[in-house]
PLY file of the C-alpha trace (Angstrom):
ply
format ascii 1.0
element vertex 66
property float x
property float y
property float z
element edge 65
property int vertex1
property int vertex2
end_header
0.00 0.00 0.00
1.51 3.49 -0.89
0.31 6.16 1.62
1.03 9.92 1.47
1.99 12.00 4.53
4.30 13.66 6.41
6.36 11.71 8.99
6.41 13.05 12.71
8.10 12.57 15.74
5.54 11.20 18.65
7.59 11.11 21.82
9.97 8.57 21.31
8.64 6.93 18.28
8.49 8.03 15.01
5.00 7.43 12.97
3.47 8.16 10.02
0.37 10.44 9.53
-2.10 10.12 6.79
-2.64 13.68 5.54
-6.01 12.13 4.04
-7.77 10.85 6.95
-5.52 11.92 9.91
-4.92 7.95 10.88
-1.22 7.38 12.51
0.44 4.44 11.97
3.68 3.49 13.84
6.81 2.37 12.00
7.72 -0.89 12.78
11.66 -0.25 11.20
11.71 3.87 11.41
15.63 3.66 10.47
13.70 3.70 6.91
12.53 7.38 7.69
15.74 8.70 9.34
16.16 12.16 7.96
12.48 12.73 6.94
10.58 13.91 10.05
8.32 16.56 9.11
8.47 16.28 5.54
5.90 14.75 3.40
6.97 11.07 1.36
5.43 8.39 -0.48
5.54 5.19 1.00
5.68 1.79 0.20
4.52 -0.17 2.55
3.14 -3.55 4.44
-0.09 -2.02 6.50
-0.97 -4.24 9.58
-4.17 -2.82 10.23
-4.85 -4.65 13.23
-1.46 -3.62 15.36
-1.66 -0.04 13.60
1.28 -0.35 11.98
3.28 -0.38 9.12
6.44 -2.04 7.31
8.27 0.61 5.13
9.63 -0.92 2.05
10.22 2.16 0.19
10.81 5.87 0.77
10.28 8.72 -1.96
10.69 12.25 -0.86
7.96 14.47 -2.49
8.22 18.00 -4.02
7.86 20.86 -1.74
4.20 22.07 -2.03
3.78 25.94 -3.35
0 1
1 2
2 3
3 4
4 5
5 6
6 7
7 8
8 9
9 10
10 11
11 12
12 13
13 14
14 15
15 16
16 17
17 18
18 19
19 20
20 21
21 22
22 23
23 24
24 25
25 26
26 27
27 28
28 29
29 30
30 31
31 32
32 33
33 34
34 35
35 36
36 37
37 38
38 39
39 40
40 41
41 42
42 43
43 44
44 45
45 46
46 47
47 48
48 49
49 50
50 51
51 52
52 53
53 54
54 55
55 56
56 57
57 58
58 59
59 60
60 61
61 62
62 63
63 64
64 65
């Protein structure tokens, strides 16, 4: 599933918020989004929907929005 949102900090784990719906998911491997807090990506990723979390396969930064 490819998701598009800005990752954020949330206190000592990283997650990923769906600018769509508002849903956060927590990053099962964040080393995936090291460098990308704040920004908005597309993901690739495995969605386990019933631990709320996700698998990142794939990170691609987006363009700035203007």
């Amino acid at each position: 599933m490819t998701l598009k949102a800005p990752s954020k900090p949330k206190a000592t784990k990283l997650c990923f918020v769906n600018d769509k719906d508002g849903k956060s998911w927590d990053v099962m491997n964040p080393e995936e989004l090291k460098g990308h807090d704040g920004h908005h990506v597309q993901l690739s990723a495995h969605v386990y929907a019933d631990k709320n979390s996700i698998h990142i396969m794939s990170v691609k930064m987006l363009k700035a929005d203007r």
